[in-house]
C-alpha positions as CSV (number, residue, x, y, z in Angstrom):
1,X,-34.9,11.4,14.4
2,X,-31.9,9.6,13.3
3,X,-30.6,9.1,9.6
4,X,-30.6,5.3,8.4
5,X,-27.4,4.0,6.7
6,X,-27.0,0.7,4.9
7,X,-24.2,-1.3,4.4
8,X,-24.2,-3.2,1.5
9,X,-22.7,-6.7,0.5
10,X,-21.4,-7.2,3.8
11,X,-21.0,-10.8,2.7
12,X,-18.7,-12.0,5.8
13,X,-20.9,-9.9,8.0
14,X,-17.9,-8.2,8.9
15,X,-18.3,-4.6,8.7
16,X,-19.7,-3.2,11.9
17,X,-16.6,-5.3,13.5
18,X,-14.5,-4.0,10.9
19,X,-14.4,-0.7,12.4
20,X,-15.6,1.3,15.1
21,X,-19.1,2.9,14.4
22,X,-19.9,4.4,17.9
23,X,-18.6,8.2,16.5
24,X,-21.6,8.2,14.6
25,X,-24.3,6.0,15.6
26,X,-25.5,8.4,17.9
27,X,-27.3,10.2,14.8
28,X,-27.1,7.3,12.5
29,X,-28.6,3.8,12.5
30,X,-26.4,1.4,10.5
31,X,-27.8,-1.3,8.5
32,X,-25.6,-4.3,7.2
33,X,-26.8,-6.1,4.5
34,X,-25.4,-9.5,3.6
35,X,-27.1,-10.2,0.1
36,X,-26.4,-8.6,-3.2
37,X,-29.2,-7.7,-5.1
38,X,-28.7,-7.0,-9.1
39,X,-32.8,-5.7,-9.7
40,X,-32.9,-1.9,-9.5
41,X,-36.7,-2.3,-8.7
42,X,-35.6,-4.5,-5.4
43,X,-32.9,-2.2,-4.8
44,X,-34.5,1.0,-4.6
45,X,-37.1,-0.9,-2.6
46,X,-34.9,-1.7,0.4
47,X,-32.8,1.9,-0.1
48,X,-36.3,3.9,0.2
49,X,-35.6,5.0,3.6
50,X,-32.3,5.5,3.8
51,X,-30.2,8.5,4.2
52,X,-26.8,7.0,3.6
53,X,-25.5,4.1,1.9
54,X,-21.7,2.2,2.1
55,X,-21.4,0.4,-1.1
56,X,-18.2,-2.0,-1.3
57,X,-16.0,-1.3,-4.1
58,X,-17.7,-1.7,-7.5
59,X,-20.2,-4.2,-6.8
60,X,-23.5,-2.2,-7.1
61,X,-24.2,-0.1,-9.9
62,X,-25.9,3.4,-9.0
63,X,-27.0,4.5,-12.7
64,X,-29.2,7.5,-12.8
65,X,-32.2,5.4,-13.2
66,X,-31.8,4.2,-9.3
67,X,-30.8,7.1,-8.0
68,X,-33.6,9.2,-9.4
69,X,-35.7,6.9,-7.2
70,X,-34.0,7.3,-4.1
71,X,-35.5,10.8,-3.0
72,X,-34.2,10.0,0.5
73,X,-30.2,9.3,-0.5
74,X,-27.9,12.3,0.5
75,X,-24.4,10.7,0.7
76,X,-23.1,7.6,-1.0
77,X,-19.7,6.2,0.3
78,X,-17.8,4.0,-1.9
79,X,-14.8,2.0,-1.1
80,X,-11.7,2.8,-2.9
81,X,-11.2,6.0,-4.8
82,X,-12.0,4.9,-7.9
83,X,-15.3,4.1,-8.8
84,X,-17.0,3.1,-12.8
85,X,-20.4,2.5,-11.8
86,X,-21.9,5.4,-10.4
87,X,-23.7,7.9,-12.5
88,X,-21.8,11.0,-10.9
89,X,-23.4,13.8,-12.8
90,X,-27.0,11.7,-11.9
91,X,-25.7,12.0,-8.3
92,X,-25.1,16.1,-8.6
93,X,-28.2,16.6,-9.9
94,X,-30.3,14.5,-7.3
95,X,-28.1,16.3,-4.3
96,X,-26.0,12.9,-3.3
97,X,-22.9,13.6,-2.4
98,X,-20.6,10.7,-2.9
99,X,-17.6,9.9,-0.8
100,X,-14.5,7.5,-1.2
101,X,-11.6,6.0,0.6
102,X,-8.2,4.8,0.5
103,X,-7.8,1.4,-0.7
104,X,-4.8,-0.5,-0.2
105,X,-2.5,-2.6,-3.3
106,X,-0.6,-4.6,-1.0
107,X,-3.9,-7.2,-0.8
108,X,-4.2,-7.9,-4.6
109,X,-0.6,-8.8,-5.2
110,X,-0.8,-11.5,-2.9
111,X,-3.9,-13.2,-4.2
112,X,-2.1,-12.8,-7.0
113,X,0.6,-14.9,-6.1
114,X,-1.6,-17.3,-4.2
115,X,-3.4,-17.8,-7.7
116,X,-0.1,-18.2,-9.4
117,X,1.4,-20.4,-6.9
118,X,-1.9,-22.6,-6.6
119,X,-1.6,-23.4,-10.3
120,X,2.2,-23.8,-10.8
121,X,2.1,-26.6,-7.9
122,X,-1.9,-27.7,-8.5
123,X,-2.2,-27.0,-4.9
124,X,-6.4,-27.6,-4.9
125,X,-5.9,-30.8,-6.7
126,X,-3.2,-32.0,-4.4
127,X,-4.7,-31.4,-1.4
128,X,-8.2,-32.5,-2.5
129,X,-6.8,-35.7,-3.6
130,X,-4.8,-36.0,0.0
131,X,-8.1,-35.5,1.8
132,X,-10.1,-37.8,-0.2
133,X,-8.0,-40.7,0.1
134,X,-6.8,-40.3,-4.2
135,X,-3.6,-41.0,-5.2
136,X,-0.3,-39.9,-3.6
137,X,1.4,-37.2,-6.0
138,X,-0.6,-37.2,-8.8
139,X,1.4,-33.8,-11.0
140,X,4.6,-32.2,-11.5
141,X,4.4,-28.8,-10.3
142,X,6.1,-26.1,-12.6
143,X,8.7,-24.2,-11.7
144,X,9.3,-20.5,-11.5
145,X,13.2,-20.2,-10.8
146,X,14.3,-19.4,-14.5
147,X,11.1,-19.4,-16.2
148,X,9.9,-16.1,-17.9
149,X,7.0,-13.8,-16.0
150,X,5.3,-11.3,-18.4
151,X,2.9,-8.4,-16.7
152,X,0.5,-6.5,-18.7
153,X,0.2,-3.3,-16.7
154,X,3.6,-2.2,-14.2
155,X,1.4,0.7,-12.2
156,X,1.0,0.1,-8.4
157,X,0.0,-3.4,-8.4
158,X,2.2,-4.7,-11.2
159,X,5.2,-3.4,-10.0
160,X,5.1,-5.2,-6.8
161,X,4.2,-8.5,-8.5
162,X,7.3,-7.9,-10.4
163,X,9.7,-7.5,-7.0
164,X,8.3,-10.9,-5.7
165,X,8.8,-12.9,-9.1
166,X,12.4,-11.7,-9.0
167,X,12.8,-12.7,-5.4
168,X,11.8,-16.3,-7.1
169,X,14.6,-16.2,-9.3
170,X,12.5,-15.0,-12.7
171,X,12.9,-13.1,-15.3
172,X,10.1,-10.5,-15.4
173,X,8.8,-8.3,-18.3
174,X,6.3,-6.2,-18.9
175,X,4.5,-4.0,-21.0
176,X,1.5,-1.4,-21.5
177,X,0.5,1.0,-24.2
178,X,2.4,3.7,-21.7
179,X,5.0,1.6,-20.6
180,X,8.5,3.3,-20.9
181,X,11.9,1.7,-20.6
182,X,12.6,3.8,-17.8
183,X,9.9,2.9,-15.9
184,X,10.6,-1.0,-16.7
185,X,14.3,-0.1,-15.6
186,X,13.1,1.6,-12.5
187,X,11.5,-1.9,-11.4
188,X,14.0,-3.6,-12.7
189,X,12.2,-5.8,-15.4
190,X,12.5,-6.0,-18.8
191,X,10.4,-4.0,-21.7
192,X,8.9,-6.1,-24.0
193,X,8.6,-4.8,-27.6
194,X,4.7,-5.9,-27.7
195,X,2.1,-7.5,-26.1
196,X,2.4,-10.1,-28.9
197,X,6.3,-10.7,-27.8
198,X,5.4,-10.9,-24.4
199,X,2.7,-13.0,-24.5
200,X,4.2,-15.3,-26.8
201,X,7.2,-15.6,-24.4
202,X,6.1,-15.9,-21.0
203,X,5.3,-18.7,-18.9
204,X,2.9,-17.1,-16.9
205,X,1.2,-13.8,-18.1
206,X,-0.5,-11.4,-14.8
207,X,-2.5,-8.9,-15.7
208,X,-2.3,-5.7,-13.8
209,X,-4.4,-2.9,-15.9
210,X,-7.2,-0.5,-15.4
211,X,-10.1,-1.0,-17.5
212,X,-10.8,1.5,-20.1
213,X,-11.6,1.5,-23.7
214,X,-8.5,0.7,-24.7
215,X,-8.2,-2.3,-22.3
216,X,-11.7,-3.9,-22.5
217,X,-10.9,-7.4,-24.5
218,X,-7.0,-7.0,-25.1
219,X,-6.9,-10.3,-24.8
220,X,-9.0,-12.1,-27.1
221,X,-8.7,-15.5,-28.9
222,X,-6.2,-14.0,-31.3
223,X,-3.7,-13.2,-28.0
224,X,-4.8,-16.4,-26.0
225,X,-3.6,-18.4,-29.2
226,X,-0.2,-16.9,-28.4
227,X,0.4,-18.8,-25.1
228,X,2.8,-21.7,-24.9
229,X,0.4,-24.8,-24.1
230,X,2.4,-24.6,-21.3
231,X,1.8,-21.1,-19.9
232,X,-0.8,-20.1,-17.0
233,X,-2.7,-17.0,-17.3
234,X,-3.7,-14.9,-14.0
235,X,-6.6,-11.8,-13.6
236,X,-6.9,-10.4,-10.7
237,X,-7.6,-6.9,-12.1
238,X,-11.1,-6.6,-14.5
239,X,-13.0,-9.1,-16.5
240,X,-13.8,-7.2,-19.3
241,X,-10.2,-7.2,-20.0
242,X,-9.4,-10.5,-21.2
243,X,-12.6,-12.3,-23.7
244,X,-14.4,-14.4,-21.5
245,X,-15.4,-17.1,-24.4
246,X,-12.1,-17.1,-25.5
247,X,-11.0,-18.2,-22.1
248,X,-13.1,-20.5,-21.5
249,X,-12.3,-22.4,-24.8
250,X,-8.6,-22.2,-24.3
251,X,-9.4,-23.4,-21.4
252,X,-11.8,-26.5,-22.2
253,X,-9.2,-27.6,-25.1
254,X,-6.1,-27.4,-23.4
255,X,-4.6,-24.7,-25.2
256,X,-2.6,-23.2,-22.3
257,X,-2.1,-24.7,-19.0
258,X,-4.6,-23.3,-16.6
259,X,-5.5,-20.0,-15.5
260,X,-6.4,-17.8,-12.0
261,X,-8.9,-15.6,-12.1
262,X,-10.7,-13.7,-9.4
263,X,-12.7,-11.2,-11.4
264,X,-15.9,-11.9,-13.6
265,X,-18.0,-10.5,-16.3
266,X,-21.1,-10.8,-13.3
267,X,-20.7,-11.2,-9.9
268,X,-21.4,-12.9,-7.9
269,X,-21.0,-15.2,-10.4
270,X,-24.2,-17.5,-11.0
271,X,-23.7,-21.0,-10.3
272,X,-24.7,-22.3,-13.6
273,X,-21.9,-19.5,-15.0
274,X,-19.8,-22.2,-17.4
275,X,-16.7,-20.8,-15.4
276,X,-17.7,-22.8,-12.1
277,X,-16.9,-26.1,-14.1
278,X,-13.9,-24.6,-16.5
279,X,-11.1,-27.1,-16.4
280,X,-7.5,-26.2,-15.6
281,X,-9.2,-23.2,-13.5
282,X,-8.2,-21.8,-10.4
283,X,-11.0,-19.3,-9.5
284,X,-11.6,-16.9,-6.1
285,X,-14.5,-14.7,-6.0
286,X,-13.3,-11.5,-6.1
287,X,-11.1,-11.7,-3.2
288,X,-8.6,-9.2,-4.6
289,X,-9.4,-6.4,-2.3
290,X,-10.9,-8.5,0.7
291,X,-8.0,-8.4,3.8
292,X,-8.9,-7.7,7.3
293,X,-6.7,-4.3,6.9
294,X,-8.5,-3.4,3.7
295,X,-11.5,-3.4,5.6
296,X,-10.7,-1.2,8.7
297,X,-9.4,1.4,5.8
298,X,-12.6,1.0,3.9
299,X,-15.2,1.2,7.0
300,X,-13.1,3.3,9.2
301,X,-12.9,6.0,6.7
302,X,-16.4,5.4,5.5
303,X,-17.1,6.4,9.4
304,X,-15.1,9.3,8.7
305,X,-16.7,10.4,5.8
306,X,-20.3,10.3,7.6
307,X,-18.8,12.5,10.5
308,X,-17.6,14.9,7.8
309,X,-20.8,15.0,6.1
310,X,-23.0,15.7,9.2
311,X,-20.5,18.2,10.5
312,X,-20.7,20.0,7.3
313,X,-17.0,19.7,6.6
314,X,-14.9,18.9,3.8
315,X,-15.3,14.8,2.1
316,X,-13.4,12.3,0.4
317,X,-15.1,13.6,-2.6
318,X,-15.3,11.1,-5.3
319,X,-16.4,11.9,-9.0
């Protein structure tokens, strides 16, 4: 009798091309699911019978409470190597092993350019109003050459946003609670004395931070008040890091300029969520991670890891 593996949030329907599953699917029938379900009660009714479950990044919660209702889960494979949402020590007691997989940065730091790029030059608005038949150059696009490019966060991610704004001709600088001067020299930006300085400073403000307690709502009303009216704000990193009613009222009074954003407090977002009609928004549903060689990494190794597992070797252990 062969094991059952789902696949969940396959959204694109992509993974089963993403990868090849034929090392495996002699003992294992794989599952894709394209919906995203948020009910732990509909959840563990469609995980009941499986074996095996691929969850994408940190889109479904596994809390104790679901996995003690999953008697049939023995391995749980989630994308990345980094994962907030599962209840590990829930998973060790109930037997589940739980696997993870290299992720790459190189995707996020390009959305994260598209989003800044989209807003400096109002790329939607302009090309909607091309296609539509509106009027013929309707804003002045900002520039970047000369203008100031602050980054909260200069790990991975932040540090190769920081190469392209120089390429543009910007001055970058950045800071963290960690951040050292020589670790802003290595990159070769600037260290800003504090958030405050660099957020009062910058024309456009990234964010590029793991969220922790420390993290969770640095930026509140109190920092978005900081922002020239002029400034942009991007997030392509966590929600929970910048207040999401603070944004949305600097948003809807014009206080800064516009912001990109591809992570929310609940996704996928609902479509009454107020940020669907935010003005001065430019908004991408978390397509951070989501690149065609992302996806042979994340489902190629999740292969792997179910090989591992049923040979009894050694996993991607995640916890």
């Amino acid at each position: 009798m062969r094991l059952r593996c789902a696949v969940l949030d396959d959204f694109q329907n992509a993974a089963l091309d993403a990868a090849d599953w034929g090392p495996v699917q002699d003992r294992v029938e794989i599952v894709s699911f394209a919906d995203h379900l948020t009910d732990d009660d509909r959840l563990a009714e469609r995980l009941a019978d499986f074996d095996i479950v691929v969850t994408l990044r940190e889109r479904v919660p596994f809390p104790a409470t679901l996995l003690e209702r999953l008697p049939r889960l023995k391995l749980l494979v989630a994308s990345g190597m980094r994962n907030s949402v599962i209840d590990f020590e829930a998973a060790r007691r109930a037997g589940v092993t739980v696997c993870g997989t290299a992720s790459s940065s190189t995707p996020p730091v390009e959305l994260t350019w598209a989003l800044l790029l989209g807003l400096a030059r109002n790329v939607v608005g302009e090309s909607v109003a091309l296609r539509d038949g509106g009027p013929w150059q309707s804003s002045v696009g900002a520039d970047l050459h000369g203008r100031t490019l602050g980054l909260l966060g200069l790990g991975k991610i932040g540090s190769r946003v920081a190469q392209v704004g120089l390429a543009f001709g910007m001055r970058v600088c950045a800071w963290s609670q960690n951040l050292t001067e020589e670790r802003a020299v290595e990159c070769g930006v600037e260290l800003a004395s504090s958030k405050e300085e660099l957020l009062g400073t910058a024309d456009f403000v990234s964010i590029h931070l793991a969220l922790g307690e420390r993290t969770r709502g640095l930026v509140g009303a109190a920092e978005l008040k900081l922002l020239k009216p002029t400034a942009y704000l991007i997030n392509t990193s966590r929600a929970a890091i910048v207040d999401q009613d603070a944004l949305l009222a600097a948003l809807h009074e014009g206080r800064i300029a516009g912001a990109g954003v591809d992570v929310f407090d609940v996704e996928p977002l609902p479509a009454d969520h107020p940020l669907r009609t935010a003005p001065r928004l430019l908004a991408t549903p978390h397509l951070g991670y989501v690149s065609q060689s992302n996806y042979a990494t994340y489902y190629s190794q999740a292969v792997e890891d179910i090989q591992a597992y049923l040979a009894g070797g050694p996993v991607r252990r995640l916890d």
